[in-house]
N, C-alpha and C positions, 0 to 999 in steps of 0.2 A: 561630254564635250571635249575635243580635242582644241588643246589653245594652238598647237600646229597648224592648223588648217588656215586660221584666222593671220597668219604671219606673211609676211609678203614674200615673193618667191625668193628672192636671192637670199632674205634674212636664213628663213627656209634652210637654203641649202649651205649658207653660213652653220648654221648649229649643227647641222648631218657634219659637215666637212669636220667642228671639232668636237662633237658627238664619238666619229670614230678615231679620230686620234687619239681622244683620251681614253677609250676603252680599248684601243689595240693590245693583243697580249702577245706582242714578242717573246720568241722564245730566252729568258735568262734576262727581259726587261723589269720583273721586280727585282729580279737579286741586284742587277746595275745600279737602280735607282737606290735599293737600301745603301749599296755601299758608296752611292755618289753624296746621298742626304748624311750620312753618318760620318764621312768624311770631311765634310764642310763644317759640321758640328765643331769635327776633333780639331779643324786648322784654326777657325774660331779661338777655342779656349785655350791650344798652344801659343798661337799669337798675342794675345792678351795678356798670356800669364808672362812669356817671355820678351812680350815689348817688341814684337817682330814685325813692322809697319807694311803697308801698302797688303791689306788685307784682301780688299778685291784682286789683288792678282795672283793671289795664292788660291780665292776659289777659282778662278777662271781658268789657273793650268790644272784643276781639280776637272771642272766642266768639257774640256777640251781632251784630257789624258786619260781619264775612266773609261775602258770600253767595254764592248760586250761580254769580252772573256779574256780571262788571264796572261793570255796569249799574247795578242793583241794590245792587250796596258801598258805590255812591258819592251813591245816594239814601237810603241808612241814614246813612252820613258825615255825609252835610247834617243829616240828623234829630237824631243824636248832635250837631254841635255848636251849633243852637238849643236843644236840650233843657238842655245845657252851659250855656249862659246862660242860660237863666232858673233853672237849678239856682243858680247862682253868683249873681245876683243878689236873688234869696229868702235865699240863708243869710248872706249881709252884711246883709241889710237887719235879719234875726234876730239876729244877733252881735251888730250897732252897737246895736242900740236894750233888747237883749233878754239878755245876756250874762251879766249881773251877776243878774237875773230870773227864778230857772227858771222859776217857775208862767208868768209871760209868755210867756218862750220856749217851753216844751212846748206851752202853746195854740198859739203862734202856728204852730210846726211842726205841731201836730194839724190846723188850718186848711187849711194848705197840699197837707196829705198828702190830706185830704179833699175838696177842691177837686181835686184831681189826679184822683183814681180816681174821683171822679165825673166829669171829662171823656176819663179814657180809654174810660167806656163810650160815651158821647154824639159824643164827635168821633172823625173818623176818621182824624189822627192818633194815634191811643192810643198808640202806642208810644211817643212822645215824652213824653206826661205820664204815664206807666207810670215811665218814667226820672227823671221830676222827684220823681215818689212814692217813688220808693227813695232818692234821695238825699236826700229830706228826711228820711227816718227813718233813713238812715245817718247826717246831719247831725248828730244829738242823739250821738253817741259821742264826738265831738271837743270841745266843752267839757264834756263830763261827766267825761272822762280828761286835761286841761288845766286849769291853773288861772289862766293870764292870755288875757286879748284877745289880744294878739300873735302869742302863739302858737297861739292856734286860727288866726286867719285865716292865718299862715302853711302851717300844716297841710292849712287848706283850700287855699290857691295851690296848695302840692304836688299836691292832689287833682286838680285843673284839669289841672297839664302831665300827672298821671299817666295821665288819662282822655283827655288828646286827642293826644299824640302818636303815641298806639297808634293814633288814627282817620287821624293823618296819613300814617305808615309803610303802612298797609291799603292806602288810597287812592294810593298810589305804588306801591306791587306789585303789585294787586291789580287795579287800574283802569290802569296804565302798561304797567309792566316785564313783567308775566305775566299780561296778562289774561283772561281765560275769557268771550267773545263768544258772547252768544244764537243768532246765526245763525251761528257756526261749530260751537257744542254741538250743535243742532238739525240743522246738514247732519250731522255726524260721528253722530249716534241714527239718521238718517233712512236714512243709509247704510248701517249696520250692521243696520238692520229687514228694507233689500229684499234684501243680501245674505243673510239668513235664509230670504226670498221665494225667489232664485234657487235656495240650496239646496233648499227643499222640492221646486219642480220639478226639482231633479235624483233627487229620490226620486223621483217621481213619472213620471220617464222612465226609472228602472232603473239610472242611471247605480252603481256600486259608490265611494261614496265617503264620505268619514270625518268625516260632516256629525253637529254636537251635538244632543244630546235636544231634540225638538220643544217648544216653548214652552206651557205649559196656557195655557187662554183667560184666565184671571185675570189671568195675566202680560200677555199682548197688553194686553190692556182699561189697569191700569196705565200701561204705557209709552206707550199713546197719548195716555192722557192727562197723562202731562209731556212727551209733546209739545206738546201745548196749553198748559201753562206756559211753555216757552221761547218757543212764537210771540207770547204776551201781549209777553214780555219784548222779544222782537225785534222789534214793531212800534215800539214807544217808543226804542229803541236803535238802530235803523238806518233813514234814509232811504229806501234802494234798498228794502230790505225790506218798508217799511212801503206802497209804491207797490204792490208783489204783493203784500200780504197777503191778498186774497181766495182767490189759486192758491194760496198758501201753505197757507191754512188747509182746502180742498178737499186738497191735496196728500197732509197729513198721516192724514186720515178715509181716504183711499184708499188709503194705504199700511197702516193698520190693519187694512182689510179685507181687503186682499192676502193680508198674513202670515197672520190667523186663515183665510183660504176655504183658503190654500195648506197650511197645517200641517193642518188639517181632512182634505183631500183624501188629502195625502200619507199619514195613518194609515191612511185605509181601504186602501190598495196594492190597486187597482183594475185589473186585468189591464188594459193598453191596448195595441190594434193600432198597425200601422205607419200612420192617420191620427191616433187618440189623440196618439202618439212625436211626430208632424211637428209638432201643435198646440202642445205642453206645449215644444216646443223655440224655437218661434216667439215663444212666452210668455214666456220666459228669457231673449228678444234685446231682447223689447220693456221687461222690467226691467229688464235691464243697463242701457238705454239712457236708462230714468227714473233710476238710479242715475247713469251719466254728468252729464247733467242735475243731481242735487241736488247734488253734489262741484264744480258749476261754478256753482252760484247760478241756473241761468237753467231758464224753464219748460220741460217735457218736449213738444215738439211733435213729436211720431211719426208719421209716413203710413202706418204698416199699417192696410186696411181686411180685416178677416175676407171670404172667400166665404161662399156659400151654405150649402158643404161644411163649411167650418171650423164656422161657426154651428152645426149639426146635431150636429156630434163634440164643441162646445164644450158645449150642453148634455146631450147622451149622458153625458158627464162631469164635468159640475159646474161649467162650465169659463165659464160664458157670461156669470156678473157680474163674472169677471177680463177677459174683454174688453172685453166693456161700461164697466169703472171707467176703463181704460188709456185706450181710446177718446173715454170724455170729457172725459179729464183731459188728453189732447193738441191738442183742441180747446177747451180753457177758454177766453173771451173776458178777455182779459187787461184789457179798455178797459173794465170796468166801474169803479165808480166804488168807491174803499173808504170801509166803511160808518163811522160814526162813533160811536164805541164812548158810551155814554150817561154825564155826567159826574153822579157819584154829591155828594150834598151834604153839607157840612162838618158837619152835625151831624143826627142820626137822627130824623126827624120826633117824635117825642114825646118830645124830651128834656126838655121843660117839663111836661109832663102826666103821663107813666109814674113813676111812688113808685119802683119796681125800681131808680135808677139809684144815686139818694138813698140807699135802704136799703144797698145795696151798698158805697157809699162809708162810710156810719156803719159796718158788720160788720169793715172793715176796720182804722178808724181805732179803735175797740173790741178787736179781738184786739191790735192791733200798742201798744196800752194795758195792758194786761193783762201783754203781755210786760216792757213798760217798767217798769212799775213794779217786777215780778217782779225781775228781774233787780240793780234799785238796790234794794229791798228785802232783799235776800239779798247786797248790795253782790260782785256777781260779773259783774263788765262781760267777761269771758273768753267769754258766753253769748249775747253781743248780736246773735250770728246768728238769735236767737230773732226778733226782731222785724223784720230782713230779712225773714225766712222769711213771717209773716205779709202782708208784698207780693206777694212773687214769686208764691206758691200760690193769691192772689187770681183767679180765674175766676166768670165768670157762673152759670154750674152750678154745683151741688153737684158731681156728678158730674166736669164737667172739673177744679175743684180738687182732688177726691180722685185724680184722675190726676195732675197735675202734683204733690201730696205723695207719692204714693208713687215718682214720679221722683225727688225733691230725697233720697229718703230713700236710697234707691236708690244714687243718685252719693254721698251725703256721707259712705255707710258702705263704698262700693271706696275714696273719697279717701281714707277718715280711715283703713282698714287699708294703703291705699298711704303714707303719710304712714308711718306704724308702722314698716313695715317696713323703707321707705328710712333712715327714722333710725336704728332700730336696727342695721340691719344693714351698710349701704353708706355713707353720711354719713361716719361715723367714718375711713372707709380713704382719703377724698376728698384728695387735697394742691392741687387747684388749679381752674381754669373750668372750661378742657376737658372734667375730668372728671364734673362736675356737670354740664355740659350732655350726655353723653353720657348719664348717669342721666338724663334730664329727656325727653331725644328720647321714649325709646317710651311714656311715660306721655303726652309731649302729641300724639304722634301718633296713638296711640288713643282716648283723646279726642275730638282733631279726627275720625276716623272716625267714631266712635259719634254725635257730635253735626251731622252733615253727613247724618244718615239720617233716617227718616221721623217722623213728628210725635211718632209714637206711642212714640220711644225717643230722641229726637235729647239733650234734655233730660238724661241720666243723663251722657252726656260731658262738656257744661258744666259741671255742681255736680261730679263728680267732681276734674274740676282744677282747679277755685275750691276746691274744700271742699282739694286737696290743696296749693294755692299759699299758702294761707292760714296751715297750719300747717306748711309747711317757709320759704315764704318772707320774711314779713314780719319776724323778728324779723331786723333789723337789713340789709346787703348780701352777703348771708351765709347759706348753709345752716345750718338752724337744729335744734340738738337737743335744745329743749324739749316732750317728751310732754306740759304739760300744755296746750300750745295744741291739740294736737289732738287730748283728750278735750275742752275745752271746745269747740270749733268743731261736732264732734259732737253734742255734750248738747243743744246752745242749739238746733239743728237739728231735733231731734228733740221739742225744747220747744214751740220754734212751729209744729210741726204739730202735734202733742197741740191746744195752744191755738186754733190756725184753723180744725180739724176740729170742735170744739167747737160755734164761735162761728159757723161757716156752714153747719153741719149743722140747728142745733137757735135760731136765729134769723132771720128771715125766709129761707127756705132758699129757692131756686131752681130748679125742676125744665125738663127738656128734653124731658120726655113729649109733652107737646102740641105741642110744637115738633117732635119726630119726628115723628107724623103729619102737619103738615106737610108736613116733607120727603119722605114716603112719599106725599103725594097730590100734589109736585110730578112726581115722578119718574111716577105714574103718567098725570098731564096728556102729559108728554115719549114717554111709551110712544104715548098719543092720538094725539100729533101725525106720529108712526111709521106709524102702519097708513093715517091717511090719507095722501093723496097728499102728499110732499114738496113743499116750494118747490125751485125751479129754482134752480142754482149756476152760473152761467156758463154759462146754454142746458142743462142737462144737470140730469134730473129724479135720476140713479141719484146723482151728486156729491151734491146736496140730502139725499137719503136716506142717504147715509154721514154724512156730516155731522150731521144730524138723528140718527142711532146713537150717534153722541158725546156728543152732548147728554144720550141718557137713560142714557149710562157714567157721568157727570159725577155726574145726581143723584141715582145707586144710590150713588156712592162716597161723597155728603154724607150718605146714609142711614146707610150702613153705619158711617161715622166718628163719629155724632151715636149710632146706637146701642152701640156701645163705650161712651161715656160715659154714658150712659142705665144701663149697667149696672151702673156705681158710685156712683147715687145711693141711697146708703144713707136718706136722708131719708123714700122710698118705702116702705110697706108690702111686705113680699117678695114674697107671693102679686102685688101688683097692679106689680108692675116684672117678674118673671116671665110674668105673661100680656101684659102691654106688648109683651117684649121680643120674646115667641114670635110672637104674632101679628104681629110688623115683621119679623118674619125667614121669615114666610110669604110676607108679602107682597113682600118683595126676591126670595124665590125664587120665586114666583109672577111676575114681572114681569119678571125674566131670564127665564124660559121662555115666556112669552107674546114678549118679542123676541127669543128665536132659533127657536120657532116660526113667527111672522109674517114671518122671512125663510126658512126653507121652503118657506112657502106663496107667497111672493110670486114666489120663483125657478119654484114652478110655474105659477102664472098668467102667466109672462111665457111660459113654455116653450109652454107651451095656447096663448097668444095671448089671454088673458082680462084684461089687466092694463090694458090702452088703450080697447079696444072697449065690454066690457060694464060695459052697464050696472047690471046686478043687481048683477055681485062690485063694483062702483063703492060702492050703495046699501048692500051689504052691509060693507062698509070703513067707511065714514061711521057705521053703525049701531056697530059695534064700537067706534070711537073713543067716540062719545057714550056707552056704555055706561060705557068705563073712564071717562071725564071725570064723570059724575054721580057713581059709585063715590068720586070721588076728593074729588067738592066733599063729600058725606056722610061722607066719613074726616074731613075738615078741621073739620067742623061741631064746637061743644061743645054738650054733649057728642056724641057720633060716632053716626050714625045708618047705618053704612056697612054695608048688610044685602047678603050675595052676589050678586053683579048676574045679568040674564038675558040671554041670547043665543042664538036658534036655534040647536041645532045642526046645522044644514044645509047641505047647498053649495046658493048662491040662484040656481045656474043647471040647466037638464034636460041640457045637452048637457056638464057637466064629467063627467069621467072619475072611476070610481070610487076613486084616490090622491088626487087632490086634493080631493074632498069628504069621503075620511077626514082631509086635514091640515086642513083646516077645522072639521071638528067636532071636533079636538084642540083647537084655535086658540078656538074655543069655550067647552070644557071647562077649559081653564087660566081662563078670565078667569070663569068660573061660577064656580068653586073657590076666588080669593077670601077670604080668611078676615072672618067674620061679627066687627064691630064695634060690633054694638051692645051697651049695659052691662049687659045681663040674659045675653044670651049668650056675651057675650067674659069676663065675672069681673070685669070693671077695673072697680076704685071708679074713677071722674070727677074726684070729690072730692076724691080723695088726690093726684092731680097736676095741683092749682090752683097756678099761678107764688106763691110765697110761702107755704105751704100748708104749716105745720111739722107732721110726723108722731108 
């Protein structure tokens, strides 16, 4: 008996949602998480030892600065300590002149805070003044709870060593001692992909062997594309690397297609004869040997050329874009030149024209008001996470902050019962370090797990053990067993999301609608550029064409992320965030199956001989692209004029076979099918999701 069955639906899909997050296996996601949990250990027991107070914010720029890879730790590092100084520099400048002053000083920190969030939308380091914004409204708790000069800025110095020698200790382990290299993460995924490849073809020759459950296509698509994050990462991190980046980047498109044609194949268990056996074994030598290859750093140059014969068994069975991919990828022209990635500019074209960024930064500086006063009004500074909270939840959408609140709320209610518990229950029996760090290990190890996972949960880890450090650690160098720090830590937490939901729900609100169509009419340009002819990848039209397949994984997966949030903009009318949401979720499943059709049909036109020569399926290709590209510019229109496109359904040659003139008129019928966008027929008021457009 499954107790699944008996669970109600959405609980259901509650457990699947953190079923798979917590077994996602990023690549270089356990090394992170060892060195996130083992690092909170080590600031732990240096804090303690050395009397280094406000513990939770040494894990939290722990939680915040650890990244994937070595790289990367040590470009947040630099971020964290400019952001450091000009934090430090603002709140002397406010102390000295301002101190004795509140009304001065709350403006002049309301300035600062506002100033701040409106240049983390504008420039593209945001994160850095994202940081400057929280500490300026962390700032106001230190002479609000202090009654001399002195000692606030001492308080404050503390703050300084407490926030940066967590970034120093990172950056020595993290970038030294144990580092986690882009291009050793990426050989070690790359490795373990075609090792998946070899297996399938050992299915696929019969072999009896104790090979794991084939990969769903979902999964493939994923993984390749953090392949493409580790190669971003490893062209800026390694020299050697950055010189092959172009095979690199062919490499990885190739190997995704490998594993998806080879897992495909192998399910069907396709009787093959003794030439089938000879092919699929030949296929196994020539992966092995691309595996060789990526375990050594250097490109895969293989001299098998297929016969005549092979060619013929290769497409009899599916077989002829795995030789064709090997083939070109062993001849990639290594001496091309690598392209130069386009340097994005420090601040967003309309950050002087667009109100949106302005409005933003007031919504902000507004809620985190509100809490302020709240909290010195009801003289209960225990609550002050109230007005943090107001920062952190701060997002452009409605939508994405109603996700990141219901994160914060998420972590601050496991902390604040993890908190409970350990007090009540274990604290008391404690006689010395040891055993407090033993207690500490599996909370910050899970943690670091949870917060080391995907965008869409990483978030609960971090507030979890900030909400739990908070109310076990700071009271004193000392485990701490006062309950009422953490029902206050809780309360205030739960105050400023009441108060931010409020204030950026039903105040110039933010909507991502229009912005999804968008990305639904980029993804469907990236389809366009699929059916027609690829650009060439080092001499080699089919590399081009894997490649090009990447591209429109990429911007399904911005689709698909952008509508997640889309569906928590409660700002939205329901009816018109409903028909929003269906018709985008047509269209992602419309445009996945038009690109796994279009590679169908393309494997039979090569099979035919139609793929080079003719010229009709040529003019017919071209016709299709332009089809979806109009579709796409009338999705993007406001409002949306995007009426179901037309396309013969015919095959445009007299001599194609009657299969491939039925996968054509499939090929056809998907992109006919379409879902109809315009405002009389789709339901969607327009209206109701104008950027700013309060419901």
């Amino acid at each position: 008996m499954n107790l699944a069955d008996y669970m109600p639906e959405r609980l259901r899909a509650l457990a699947s949602f953190f079923r798979e997050e917590l077994t996602e296996a990023r690549p270089g996601r356990a090394a992170q998480a060892t060195q996130l949990g083992a690092l909170c250990l080590l600031v732990v027991l240096v804090s303690m030892t050395l009397r280094v107070p406000m513990i939770a914010v040494s894990l939290i720029v722990l939680f915040y600065g650890v990244q994937p890879n070595a790289f990367f730790t040590k470009v947040v590092a630099f971020v964290f300590v400019v952001a450091t100084v000009l934090d430090v520099g603002c709140l002397f400048l406010v102390l000295k002149y301002a101190y004795g002053y509140p009304l001065i000083r709350i403006a002049a920190a309301g300035l600062i805070l506002l100033g701040s969030m409106y240049l983390m939308r504008v420039n593209k380091l945001g994160l850095m003044f994202f940081a400057v914004a929280l500490v300026a409204a962390y700032g106001q708790t230190i002479p609000d709870s202090l009654d001399f000069p002195e000692i606030a800025v001492r308080a404050l110095m503390w703050a300084v060593v407490a926030g940066m020698y967590p970034v120093l200790l990172m950056v020595i382990v993290c970038g030294y001692l144990i580092p986690s290299r882009p291009v050793a993460l990426l050989q070690r995924e790359l490795h373990r992909q075609l090792s998946d490849v070899s297996a399938r073809l050992d299915q696929m020759h019969g072999a009896p062997i104790d090979a794991p459950v084939a990969s769903p296509a979902a999964r493939i698509e994923k993984d390749t594309l953090a392949l493409q994050g580790l190669h971003t990462f490893a062209i800026s991190d390694d020299a050697a690397y950055r010189a092959l980046a172009p095979y690199w980047n062919a490499c990885i498109a190739a190997v995704g297609y490998l594993r998806a044609t080879a897992n495909a194949l192998a399910a069907r268990r396709l009787p093959m004869g003794d030439a089938g056996r000879a092919l699929v074994s030949r296929l196994k030598d020539e992966v092995s040997a691309l595996n060789a290859s990526v375990e050594q750093a250097v490109p895969y140059r293989g001299r098998w050329i297929p016969t005549r014969a092979e060619r013929a068994t290769a497409m009899t069975f599916g077989l002829d874009g795995v030789c064709q991919t090997l083939q070109a990828l062993a001849r990639f022209d290594l001496g091309q030149p690598v392209p130069k990635a386009p340097k994005d500019a420090l601040f967003v074209p309309d950050s002087l024209t667009n109100p949106a960024y302005l409005r933003f930064a007031l919504k902000v500086a507004l809620a985190a008001s509100i809490c302020y006063v709240f909290y010195h009004g009801a003289q209960w500074d225990g609550i002050h996470t109230s007005l943090l909270t107001c920062v952190i939840v701060a997002y452009p959408s409605t939508g994405a902050s109603f996700q990141k609140m219901m994160l914060r709320c998420g972590g601050a209610l496991i902390g604040a019962l993890l908190a409970l518990l350990t007090t009540v229950v274990i604290i008391p029996r404690l006689d010395g370090i040891f055993g407090f760090l033993l207690m500490l290990a599996p909370i910050f190890f899970a943690g670091a797990w949870v917060a080391t996972g995907s965008e869409r949960s990483s978030y609960i880890g971090t507030q979890f053990v900030f909400t739990f450090a908070m109310a076990t650690l700071e009271s004193g160098f000392g485990p701490s067993t006062d309950l009422g720090e953490i029902r206050d830590r809780a309360i205030g937490i739960l105050i400023g999301i009441v108060v931010s939901a409020v204030v950026y729900t039903f105040i110039w609100p933010e909507s991502e609608a229009n912005t999804l169509r968008q990305k639904l009419a980029d993804a469907l340009r990236e389809a366009g550029k699929l059916i027609r002819h690829a650009e060439c990848a080092g001499g080699s039209e089919q590399l081009g064409y894997l490649q090009q397949r990447v591209a429109c994984w990429t911007a399904l997966k911005n689709c698909e992320d952008m509508a997640g949030r889309v569906t928590l903009e409660v700002n939205l009318r329901a009816g018109t965030r409903q028909a929003t949401l269906q018709r985008a979720r047509n269209v992602l499943d419309g445009c996945r199956q038009i690109l796994d059709q279009w590679d169908v049909l393309r494997d039979s036109l090569r099979a035919e001989g139609h793929e080079q020569s003719d010229q009709a399926w040529d003019a017919w290709r071209q016709q299709a692209a332009e089809v979806l590209d109009d579709y796409a510019d009338r999705l993007a229109a406001q409002p949306p004029t995007a009426a179901p496109p037309r396309l013969p359904p015919i095959a445009p040659s007299a001599n194609a076979s009657p299969a491939l003139a039925a996968q054509a008129r499939r090929l056809a019928m998907q992109i006919i099918e379409l879902p109809d966008w315009t405002p009389v027929a789709s339901g969607i008021d327009t209206a109701a999701v104008q950027p700013g457009k309060s419901i």
